[in-house]
Jmol script that loads the backbone (N, CA, C; Angstrom):
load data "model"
ATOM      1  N   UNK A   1     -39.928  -4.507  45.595  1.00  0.00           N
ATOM      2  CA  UNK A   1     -40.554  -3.207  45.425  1.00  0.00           C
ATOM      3  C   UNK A   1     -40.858  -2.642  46.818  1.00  0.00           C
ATOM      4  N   UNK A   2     -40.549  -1.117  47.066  1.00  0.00           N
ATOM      5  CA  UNK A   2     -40.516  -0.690  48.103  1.00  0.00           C
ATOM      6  C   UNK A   2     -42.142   0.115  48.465  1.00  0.00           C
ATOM      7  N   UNK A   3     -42.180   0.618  49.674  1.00  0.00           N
ATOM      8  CA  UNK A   3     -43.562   1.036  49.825  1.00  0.00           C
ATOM      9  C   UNK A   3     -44.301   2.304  48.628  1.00  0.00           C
ATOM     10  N   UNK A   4     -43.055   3.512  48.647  1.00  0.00           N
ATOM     11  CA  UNK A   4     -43.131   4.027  47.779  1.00  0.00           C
ATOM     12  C   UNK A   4     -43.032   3.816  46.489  1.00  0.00           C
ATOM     13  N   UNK A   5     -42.621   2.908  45.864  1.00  0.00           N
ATOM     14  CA  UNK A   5     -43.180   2.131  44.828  1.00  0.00           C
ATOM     15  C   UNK A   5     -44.388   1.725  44.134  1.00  0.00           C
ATOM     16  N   UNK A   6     -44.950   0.515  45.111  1.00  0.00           N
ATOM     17  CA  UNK A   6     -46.106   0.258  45.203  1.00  0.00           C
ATOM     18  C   UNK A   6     -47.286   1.694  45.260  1.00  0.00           C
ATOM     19  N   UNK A   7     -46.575   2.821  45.720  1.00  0.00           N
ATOM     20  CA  UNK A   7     -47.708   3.845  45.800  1.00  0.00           C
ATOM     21  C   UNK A   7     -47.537   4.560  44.795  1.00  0.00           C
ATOM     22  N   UNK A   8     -46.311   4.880  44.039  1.00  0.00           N
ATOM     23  CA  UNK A   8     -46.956   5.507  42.979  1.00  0.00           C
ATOM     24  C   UNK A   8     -47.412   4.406  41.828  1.00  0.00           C
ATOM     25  N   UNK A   9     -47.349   3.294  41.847  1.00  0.00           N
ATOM     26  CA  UNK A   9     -48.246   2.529  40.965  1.00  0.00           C
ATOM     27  C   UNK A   9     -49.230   2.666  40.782  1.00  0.00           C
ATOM     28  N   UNK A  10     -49.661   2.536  42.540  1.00  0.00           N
ATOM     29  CA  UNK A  10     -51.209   2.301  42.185  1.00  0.00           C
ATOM     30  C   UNK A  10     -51.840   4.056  42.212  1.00  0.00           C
ATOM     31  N   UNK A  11     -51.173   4.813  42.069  1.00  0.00           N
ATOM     32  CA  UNK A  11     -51.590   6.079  41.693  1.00  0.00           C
ATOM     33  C   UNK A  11     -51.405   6.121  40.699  1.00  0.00           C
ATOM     34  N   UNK A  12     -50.469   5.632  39.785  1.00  0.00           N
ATOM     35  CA  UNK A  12     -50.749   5.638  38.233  1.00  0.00           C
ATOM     36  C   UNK A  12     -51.774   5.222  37.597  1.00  0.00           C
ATOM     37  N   UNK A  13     -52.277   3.705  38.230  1.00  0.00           N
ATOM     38  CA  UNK A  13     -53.433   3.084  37.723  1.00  0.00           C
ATOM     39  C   UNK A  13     -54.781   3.724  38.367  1.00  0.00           C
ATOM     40  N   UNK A  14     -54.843   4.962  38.857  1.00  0.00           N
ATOM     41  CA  UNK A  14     -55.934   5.114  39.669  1.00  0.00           C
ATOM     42  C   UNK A  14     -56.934   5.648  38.612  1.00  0.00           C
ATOM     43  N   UNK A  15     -58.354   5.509  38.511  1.00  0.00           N
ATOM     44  CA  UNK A  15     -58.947   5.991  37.691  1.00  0.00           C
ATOM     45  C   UNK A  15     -58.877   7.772  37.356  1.00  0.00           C
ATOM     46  N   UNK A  16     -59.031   8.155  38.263  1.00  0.00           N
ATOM     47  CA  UNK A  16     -59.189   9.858  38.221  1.00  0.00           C
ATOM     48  C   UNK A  16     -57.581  10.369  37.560  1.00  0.00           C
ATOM     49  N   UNK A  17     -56.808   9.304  38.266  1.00  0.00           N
ATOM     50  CA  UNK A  17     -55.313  10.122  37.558  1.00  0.00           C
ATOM     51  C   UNK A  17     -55.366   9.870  35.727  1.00  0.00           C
ATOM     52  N   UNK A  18     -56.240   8.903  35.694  1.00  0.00           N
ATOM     53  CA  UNK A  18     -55.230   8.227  34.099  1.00  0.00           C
ATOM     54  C   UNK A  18     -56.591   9.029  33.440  1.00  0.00           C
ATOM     55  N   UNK A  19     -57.594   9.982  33.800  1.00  0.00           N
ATOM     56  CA  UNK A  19     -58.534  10.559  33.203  1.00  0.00           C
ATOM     57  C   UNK A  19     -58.618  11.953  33.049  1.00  0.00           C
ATOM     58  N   UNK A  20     -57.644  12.388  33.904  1.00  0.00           N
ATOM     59  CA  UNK A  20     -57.129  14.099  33.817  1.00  0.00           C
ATOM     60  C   UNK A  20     -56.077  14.194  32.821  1.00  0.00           C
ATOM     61  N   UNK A  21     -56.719  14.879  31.510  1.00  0.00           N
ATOM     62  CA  UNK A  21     -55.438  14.939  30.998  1.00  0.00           C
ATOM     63  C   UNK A  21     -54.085  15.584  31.049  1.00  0.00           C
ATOM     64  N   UNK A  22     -54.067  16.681  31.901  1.00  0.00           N
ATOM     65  CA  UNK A  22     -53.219  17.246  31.997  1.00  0.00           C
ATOM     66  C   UNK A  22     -52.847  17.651  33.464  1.00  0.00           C
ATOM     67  N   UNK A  23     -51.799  17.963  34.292  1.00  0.00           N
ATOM     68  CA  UNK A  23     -51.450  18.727  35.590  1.00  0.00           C
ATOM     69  C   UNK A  23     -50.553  19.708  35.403  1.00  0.00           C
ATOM     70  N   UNK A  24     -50.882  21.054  36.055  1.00  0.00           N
ATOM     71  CA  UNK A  24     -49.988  22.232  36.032  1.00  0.00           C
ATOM     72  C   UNK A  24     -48.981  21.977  37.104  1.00  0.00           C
ATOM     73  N   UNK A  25     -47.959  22.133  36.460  1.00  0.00           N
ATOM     74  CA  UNK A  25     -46.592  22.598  37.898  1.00  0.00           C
ATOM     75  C   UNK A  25     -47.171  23.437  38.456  1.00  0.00           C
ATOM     76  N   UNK A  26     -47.510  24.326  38.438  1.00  0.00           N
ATOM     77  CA  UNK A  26     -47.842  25.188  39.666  1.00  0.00           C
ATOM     78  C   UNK A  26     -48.788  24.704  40.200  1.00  0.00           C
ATOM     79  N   UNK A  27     -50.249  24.089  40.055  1.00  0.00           N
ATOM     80  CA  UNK A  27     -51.414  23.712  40.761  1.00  0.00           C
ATOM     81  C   UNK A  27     -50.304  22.365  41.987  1.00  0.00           C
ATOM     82  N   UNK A  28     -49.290  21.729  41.187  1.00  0.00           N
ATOM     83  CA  UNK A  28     -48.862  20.611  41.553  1.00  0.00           C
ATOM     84  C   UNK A  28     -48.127  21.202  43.015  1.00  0.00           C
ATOM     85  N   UNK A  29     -47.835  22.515  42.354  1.00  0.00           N
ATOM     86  CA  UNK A  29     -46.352  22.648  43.814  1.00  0.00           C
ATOM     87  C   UNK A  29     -47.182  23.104  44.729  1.00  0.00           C
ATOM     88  N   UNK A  30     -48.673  24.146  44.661  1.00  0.00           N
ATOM     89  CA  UNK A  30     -49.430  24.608  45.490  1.00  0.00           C
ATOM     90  C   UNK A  30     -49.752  23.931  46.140  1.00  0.00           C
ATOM     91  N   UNK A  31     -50.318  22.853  45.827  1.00  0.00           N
ATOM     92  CA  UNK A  31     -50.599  21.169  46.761  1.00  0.00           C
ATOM     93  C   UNK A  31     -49.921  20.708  47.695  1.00  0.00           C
ATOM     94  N   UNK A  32     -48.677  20.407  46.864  1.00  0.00           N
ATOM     95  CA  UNK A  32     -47.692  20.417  47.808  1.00  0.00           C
ATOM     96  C   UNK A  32     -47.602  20.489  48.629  1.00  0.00           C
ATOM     97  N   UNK A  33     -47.268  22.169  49.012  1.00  0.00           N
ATOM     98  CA  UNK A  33     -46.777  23.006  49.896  1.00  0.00           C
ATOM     99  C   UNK A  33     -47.874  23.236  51.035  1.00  0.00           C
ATOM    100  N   UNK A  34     -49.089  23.112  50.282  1.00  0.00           N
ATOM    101  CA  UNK A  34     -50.439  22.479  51.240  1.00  0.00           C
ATOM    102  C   UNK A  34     -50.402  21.314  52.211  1.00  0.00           C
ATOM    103  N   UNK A  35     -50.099  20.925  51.529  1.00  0.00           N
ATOM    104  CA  UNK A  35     -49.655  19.187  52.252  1.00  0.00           C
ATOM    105  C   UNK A  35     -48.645  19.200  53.010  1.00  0.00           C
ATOM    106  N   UNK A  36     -47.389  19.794  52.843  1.00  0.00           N
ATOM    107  CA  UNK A  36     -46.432  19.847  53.820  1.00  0.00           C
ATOM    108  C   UNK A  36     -46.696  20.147  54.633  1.00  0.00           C
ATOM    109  N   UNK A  37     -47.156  21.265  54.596  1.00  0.00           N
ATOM    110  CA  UNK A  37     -47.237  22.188  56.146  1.00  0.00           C
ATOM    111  C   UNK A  37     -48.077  22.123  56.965  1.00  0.00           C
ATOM    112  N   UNK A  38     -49.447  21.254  56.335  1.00  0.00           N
ATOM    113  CA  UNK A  38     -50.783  21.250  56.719  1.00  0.00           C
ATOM    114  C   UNK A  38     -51.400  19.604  57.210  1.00  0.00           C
ATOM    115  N   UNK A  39     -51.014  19.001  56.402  1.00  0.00           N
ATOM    116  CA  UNK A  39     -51.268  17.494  56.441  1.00  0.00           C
ATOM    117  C   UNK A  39     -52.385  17.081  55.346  1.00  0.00           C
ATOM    118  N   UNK A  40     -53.457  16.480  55.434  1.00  0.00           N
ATOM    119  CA  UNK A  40     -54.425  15.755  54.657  1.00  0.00           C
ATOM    120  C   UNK A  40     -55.619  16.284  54.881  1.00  0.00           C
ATOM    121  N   UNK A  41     -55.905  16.339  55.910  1.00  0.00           N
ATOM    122  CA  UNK A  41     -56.751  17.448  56.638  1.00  0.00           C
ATOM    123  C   UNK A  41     -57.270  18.544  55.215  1.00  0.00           C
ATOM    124  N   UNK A  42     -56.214  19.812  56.063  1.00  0.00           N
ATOM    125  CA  UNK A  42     -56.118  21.080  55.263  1.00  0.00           C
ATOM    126  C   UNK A  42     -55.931  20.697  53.870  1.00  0.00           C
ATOM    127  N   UNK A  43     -55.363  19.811  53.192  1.00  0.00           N
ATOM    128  CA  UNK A  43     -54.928  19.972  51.733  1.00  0.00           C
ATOM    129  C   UNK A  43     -56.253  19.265  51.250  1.00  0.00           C
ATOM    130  N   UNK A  44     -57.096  18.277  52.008  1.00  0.00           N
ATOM    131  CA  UNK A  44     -58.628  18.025  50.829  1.00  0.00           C
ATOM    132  C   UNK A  44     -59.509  19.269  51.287  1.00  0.00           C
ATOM    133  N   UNK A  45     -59.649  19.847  51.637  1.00  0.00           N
ATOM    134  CA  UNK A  45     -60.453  20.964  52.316  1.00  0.00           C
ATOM    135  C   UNK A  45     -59.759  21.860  51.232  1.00  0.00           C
ATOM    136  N   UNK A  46     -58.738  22.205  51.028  1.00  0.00           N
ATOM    137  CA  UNK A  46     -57.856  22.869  49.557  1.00  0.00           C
ATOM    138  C   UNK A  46     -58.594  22.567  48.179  1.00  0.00           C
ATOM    139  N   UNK A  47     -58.562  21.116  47.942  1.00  0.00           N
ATOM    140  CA  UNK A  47     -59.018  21.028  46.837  1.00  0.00           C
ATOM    141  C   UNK A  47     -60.619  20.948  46.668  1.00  0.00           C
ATOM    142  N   UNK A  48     -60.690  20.408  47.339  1.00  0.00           N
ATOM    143  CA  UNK A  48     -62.534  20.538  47.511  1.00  0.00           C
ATOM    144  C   UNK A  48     -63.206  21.914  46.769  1.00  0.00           C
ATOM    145  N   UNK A  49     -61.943  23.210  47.566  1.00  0.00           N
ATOM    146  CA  UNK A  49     -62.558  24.142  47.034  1.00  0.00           C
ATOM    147  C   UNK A  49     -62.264  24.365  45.795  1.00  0.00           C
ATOM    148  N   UNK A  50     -60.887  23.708  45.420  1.00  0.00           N
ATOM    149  CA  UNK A  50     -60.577  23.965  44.085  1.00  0.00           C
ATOM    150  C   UNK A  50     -61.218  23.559  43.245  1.00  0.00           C
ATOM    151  N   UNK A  51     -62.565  22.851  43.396  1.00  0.00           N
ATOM    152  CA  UNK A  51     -63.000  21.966  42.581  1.00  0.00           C
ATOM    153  C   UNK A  51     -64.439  22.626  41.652  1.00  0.00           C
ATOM    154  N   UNK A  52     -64.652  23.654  42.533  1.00  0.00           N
ATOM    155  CA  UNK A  52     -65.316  24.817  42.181  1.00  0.00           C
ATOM    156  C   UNK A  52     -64.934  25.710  40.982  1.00  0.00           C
ATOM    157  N   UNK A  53     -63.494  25.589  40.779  1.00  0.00           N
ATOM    158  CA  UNK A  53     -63.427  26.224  39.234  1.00  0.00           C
ATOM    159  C   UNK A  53     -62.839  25.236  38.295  1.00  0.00           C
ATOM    160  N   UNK A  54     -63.563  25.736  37.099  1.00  0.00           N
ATOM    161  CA  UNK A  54     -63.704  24.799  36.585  1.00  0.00           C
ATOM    162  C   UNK A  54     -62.189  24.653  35.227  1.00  0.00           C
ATOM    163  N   UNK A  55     -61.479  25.307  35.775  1.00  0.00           N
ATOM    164  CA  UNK A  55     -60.216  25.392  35.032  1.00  0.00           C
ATOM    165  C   UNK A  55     -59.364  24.524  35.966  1.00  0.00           C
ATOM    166  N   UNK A  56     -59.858  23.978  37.272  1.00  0.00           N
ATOM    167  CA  UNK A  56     -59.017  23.150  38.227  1.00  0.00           C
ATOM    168  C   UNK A  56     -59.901  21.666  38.609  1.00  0.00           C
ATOM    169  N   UNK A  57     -60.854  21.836  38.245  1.00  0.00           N
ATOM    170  CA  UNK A  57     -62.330  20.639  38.825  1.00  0.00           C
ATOM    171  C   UNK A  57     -60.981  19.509  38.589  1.00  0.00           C
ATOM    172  N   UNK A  58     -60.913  19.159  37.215  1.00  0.00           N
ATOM    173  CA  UNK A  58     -60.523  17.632  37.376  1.00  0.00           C
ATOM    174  C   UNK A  58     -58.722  17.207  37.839  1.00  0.00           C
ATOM    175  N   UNK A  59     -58.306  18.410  37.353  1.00  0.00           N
ATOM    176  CA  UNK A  59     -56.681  18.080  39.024  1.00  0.00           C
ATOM    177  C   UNK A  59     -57.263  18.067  39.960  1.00  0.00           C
ATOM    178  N   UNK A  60     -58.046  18.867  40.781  1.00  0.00           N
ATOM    179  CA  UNK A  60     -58.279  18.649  42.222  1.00  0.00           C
ATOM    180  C   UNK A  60     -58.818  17.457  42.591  1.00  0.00           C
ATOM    181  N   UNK A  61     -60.199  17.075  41.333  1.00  0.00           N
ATOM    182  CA  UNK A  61     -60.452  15.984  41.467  1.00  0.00           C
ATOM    183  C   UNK A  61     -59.828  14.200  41.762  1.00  0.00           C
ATOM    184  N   UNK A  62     -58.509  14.618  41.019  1.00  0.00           N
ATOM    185  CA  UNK A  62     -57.522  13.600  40.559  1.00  0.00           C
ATOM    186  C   UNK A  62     -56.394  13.938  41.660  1.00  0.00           C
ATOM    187  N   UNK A  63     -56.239  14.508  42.522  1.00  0.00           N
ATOM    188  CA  UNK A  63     -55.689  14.567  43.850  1.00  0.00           C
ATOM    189  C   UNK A  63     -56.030  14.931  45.064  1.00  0.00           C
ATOM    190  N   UNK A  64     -57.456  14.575  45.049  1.00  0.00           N
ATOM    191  CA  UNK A  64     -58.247  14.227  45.870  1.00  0.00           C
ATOM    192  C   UNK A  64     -57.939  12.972  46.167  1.00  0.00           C
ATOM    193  N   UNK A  65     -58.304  11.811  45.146  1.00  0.00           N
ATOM    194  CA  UNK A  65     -57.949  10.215  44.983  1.00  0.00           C
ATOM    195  C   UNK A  65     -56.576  10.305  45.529  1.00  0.00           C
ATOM    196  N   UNK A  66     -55.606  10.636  44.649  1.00  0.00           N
ATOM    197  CA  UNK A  66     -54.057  10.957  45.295  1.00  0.00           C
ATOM    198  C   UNK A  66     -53.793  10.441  46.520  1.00  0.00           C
ATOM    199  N   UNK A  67     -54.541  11.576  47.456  1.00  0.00           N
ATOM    200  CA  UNK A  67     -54.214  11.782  48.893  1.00  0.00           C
ATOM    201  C   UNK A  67     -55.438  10.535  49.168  1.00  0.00           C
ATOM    202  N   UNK A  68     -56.412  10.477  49.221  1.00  0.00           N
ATOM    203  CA  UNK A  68     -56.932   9.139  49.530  1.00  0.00           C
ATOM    204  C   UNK A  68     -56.182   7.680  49.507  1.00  0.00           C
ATOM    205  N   UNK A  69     -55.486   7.666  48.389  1.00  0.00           N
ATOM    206  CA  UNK A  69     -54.313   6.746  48.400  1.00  0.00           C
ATOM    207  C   UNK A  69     -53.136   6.450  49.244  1.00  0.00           C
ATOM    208  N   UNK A  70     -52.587   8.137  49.368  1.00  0.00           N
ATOM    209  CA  UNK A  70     -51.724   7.847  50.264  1.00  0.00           C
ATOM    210  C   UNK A  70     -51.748   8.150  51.425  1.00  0.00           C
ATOM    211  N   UNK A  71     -52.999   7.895  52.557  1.00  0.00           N
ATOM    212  CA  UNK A  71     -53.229   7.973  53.502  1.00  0.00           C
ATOM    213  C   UNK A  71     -53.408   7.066  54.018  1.00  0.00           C
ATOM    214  N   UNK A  72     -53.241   5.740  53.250  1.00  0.00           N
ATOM    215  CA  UNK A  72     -52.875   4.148  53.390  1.00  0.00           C
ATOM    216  C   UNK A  72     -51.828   3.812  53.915  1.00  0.00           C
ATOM    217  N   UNK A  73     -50.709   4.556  53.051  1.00  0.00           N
ATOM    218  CA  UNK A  73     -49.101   4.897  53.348  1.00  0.00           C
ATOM    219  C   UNK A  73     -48.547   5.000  54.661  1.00  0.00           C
ATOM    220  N   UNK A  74     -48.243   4.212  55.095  1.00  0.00           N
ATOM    221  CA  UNK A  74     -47.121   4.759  56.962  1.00  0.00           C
ATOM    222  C   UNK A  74     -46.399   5.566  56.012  1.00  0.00           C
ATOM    223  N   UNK A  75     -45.471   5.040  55.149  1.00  0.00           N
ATOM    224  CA  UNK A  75     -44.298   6.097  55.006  1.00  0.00           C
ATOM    225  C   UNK A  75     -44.518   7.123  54.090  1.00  0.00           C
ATOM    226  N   UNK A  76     -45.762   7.646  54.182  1.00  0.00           N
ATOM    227  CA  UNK A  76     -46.067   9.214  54.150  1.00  0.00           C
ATOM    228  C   UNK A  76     -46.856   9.684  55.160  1.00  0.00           C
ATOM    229  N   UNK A  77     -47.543   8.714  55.937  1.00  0.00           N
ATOM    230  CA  UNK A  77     -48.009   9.761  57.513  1.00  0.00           C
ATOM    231  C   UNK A  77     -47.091   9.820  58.157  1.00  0.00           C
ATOM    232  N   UNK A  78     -45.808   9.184  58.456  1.00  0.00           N
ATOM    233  CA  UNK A  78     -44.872   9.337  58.811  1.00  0.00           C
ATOM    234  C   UNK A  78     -43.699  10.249  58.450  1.00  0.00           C
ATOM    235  N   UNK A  79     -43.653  10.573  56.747  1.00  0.00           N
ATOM    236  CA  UNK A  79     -42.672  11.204  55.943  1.00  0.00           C
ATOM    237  C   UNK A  79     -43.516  12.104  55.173  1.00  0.00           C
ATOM    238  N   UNK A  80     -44.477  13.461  55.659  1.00  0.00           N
ATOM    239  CA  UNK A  80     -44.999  14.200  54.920  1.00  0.00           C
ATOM    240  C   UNK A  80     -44.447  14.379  53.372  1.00  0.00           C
ATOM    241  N   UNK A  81     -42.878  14.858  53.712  1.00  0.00           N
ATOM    242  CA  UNK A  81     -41.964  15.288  52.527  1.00  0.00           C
ATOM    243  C   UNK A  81     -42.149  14.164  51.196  1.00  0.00           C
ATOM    244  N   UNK A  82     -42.275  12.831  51.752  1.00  0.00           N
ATOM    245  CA  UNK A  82     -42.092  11.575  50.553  1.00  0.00           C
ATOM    246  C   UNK A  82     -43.808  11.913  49.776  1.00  0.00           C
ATOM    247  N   UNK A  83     -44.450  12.532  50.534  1.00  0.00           N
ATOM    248  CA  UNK A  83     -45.899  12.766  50.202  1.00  0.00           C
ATOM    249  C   UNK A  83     -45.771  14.163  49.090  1.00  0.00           C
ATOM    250  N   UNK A  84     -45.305  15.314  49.510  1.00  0.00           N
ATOM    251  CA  UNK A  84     -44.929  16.266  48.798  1.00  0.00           C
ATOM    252  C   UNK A  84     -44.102  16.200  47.777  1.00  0.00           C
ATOM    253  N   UNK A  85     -42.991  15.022  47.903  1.00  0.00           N
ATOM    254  CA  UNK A  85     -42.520  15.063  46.400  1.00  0.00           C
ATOM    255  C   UNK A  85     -43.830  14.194  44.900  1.00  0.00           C
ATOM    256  N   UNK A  86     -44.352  13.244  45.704  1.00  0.00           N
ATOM    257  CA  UNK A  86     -45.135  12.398  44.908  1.00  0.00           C
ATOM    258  C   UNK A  86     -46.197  13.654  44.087  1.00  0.00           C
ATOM    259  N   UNK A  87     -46.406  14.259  45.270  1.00  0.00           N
ATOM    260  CA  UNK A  87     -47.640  15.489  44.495  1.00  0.00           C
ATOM    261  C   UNK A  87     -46.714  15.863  43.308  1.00  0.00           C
ATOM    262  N   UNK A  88     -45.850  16.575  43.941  1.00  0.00           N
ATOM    263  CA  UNK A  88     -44.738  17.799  42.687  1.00  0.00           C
ATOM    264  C   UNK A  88     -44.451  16.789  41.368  1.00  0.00           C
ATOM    265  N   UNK A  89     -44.308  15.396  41.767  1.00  0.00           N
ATOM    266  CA  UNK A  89     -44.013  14.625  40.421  1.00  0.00           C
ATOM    267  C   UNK A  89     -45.029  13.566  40.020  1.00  0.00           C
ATOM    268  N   UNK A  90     -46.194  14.425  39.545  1.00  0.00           N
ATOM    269  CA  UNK A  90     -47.491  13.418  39.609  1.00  0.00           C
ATOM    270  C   UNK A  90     -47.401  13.366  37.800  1.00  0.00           C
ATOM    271  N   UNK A  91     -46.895  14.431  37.509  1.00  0.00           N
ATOM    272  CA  UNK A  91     -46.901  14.209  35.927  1.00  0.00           C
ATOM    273  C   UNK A  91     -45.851  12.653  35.099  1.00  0.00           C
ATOM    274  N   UNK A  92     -44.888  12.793  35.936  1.00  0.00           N
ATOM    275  CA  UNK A  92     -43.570  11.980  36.046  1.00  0.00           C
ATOM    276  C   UNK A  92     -44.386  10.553  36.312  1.00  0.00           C
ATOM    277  N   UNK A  93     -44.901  10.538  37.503  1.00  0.00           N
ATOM    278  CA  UNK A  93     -45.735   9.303  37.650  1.00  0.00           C
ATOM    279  C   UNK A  93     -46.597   8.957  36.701  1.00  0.00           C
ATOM    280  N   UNK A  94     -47.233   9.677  36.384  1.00  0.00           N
ATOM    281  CA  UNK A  94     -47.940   9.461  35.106  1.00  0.00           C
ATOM    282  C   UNK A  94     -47.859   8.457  33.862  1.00  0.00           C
ATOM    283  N   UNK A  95     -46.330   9.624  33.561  1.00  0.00           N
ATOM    284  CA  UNK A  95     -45.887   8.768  32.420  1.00  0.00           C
ATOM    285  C   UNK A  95     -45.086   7.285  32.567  1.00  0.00           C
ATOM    286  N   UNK A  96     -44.577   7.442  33.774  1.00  0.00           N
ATOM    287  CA  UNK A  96     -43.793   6.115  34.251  1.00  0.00           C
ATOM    288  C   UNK A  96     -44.355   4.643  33.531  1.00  0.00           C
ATOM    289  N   UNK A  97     -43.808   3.428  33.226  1.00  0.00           N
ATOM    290  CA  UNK A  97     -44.018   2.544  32.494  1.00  0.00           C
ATOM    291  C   UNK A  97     -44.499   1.382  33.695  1.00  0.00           C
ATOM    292  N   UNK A  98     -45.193   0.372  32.904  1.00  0.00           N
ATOM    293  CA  UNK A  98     -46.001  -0.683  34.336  1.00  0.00           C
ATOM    294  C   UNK A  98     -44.434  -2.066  34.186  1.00  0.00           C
TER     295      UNK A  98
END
end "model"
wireframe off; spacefill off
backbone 0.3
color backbone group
């Protein structure tokens, strides 16, 4: 099992992910595109605020943890992009099997 592997596992098993029931593609790609361009920094400072409405509290909440996770990762401080796809396919991870 490769690094990225191991990381979306343990983002599957993370508490906040397996307790949100749902993620929007769009909240997902906004993140994203936060994260690409910005780093970890700018994108929890993103959700933080997102966390303020309450039609977004528990995604932001649940990729908050996310990025806490993968800031463990060399090969996403190293590979922003491997970081930006994981956001865009957090639903995918989700459902993925153990």
């Amino acid at each position: 099992m490769d690094a990225v592997e191991k990381l979306m596992q343990q983002i599957k098993k993370d508490p906040q992910v397996k307790s949100c029931r749902y993620f929007t593609n769009s909240f997902l790609n906004a993140v994203a595109d936060v994260f690409l361009k910005h780093g970890f920094g700018s994108t929890k400072l993103f959700l933080m605020e997102k966390q303020n409405r309450a039609d977004l509290r528990y995604q932001a909440t649940a990729l908050l943890s996310v990025l806490n996770i993968m800031e463990n990762y060399d090969v996403v401080n190293l590979n922003r992009g491997i970081g930006r796809h994981i956001l865009k396919t957090l639903v995918e991870i989700k459902k993925m099997e153990d």
